[in-house]
C-alpha positions in Angstrom: 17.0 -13.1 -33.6 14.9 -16.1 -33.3 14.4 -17.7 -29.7 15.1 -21.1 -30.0 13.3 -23.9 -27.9 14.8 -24.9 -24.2 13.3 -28.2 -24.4 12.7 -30.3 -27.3 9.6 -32.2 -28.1 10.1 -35.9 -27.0 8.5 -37.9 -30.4 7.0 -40.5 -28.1 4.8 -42.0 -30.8 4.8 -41.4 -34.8 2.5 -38.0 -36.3 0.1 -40.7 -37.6 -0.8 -42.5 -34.8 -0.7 -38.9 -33.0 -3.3 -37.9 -35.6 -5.4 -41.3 -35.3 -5.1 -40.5 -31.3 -6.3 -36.8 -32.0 -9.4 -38.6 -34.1 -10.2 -41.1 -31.8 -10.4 -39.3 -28.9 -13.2 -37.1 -30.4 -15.6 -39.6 -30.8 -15.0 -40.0 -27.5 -15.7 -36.3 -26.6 -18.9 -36.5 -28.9 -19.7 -39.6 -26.9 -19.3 -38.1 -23.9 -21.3 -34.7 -24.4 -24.3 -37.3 -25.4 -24.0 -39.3 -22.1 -24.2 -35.4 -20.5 -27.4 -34.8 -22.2 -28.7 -38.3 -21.2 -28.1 -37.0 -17.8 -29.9 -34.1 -17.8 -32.8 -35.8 -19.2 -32.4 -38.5 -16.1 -32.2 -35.6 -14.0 -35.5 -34.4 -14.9 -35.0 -31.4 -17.6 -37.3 -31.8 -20.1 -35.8 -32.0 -23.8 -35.4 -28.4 -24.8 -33.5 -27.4 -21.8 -31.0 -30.4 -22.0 -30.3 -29.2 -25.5 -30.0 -25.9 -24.6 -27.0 -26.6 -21.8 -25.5 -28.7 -24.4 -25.7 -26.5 -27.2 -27.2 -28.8 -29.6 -30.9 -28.5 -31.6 -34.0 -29.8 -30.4 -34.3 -32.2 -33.1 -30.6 -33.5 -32.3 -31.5 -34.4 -28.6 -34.6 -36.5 -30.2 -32.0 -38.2 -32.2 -30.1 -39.3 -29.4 -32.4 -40.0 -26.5 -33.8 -42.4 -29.5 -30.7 -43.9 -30.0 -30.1 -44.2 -26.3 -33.4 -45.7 -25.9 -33.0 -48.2 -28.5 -29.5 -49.3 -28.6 -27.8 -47.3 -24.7 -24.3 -45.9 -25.2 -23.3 -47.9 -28.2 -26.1 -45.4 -30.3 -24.8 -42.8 -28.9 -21.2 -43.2 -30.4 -20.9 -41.5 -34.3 -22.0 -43.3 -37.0 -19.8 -42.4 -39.9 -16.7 -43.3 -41.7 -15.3 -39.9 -42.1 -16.5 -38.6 -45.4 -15.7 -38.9 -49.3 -12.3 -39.4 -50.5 -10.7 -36.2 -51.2 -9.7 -36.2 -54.9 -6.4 -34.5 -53.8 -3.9 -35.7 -51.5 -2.7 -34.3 -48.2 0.9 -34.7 -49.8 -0.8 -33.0 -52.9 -2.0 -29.8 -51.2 1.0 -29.6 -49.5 3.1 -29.2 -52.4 0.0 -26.5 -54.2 0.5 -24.8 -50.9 4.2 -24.5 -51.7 4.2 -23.4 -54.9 1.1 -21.2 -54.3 3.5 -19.6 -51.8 6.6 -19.3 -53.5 4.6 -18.0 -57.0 2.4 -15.5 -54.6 -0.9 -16.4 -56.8 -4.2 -16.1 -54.9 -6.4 -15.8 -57.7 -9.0 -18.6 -57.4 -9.6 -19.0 -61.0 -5.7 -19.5 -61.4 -5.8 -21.7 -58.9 -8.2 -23.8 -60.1 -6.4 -23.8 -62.9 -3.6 -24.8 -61.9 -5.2 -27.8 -59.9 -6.9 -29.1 -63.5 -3.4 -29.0 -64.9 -1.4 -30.7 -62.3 -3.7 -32.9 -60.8 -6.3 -33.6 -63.6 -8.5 -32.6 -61.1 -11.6 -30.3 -61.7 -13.2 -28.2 -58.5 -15.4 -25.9 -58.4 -14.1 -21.9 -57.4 -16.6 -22.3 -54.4 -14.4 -25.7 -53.5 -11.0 -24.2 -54.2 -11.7 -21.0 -52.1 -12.5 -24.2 -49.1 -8.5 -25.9 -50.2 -7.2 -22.0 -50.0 -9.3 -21.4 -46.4 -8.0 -25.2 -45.6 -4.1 -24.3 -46.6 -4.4 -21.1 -44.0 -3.9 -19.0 -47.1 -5.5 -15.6 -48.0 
């Protein structure tokens, strides 16, 4: 018997401006563990222990105390667009995922196969073991 929920999520905004919500507050995290190493270098830690309380390489704190010194908090926020295209969709994998399921196959080379012939898409076996990682399949 399955126990079902007491209280019912509220949908207070739609799942893609959730999802551009999620994404934007990120950048704002990454932002914001920047302006903590920027800190600790104002506080008087030399470069390699900022790093080391922010988890980051030596060579990343370089790239930021540069940026900060050149451009302040505007260098410090992420500078890309958020990658390539994928040449399948999200409504695409979905639907692989589905049938993936329902057909039990987790044989990447029949997956891959499967991918040329429905999507006209060719991936590599090292990419289509990512999509099955990226579908939470085994």
């Amino acid at each position: 018997m399955t126990n079902q929920e007491q209280i019912p999520i509220e949908r207070k905004i739609t799942q893609k401006e959730l999802t551009q919500k999620i994404k934007d507050l990120e950048k704002e995290l990454k932002v914001l563990e920047r302006l903590k190493f920027i800190n600790y270098r104002y506080q008087g830690k030399s470069v390699d222990e900022a790093v080391a309380l922010i988890g980051v390489t030596k060579r990343v704190g370089y790239i930021w105390q540069e940026r900060w010194n050149k451009e302040g908090i505007e260098g410090l926020k992420p500078r890309y667009k958020g990658g390539k295209q994928s040449k399948i969709s999200s409504e695409q994998l979905e639907e692989l995922k589905k049938y993936l399921i329902k057909n039990n196959i987790t044989n990447t080379k029949e997956i891959k196969q499967i991918i040329e012939d429905e999507y006209q898409v060719n991936f590599s076996e090292k990419h289509v073991r990512t999509l099955i990682h990226k579908m939470n399949l085994k």
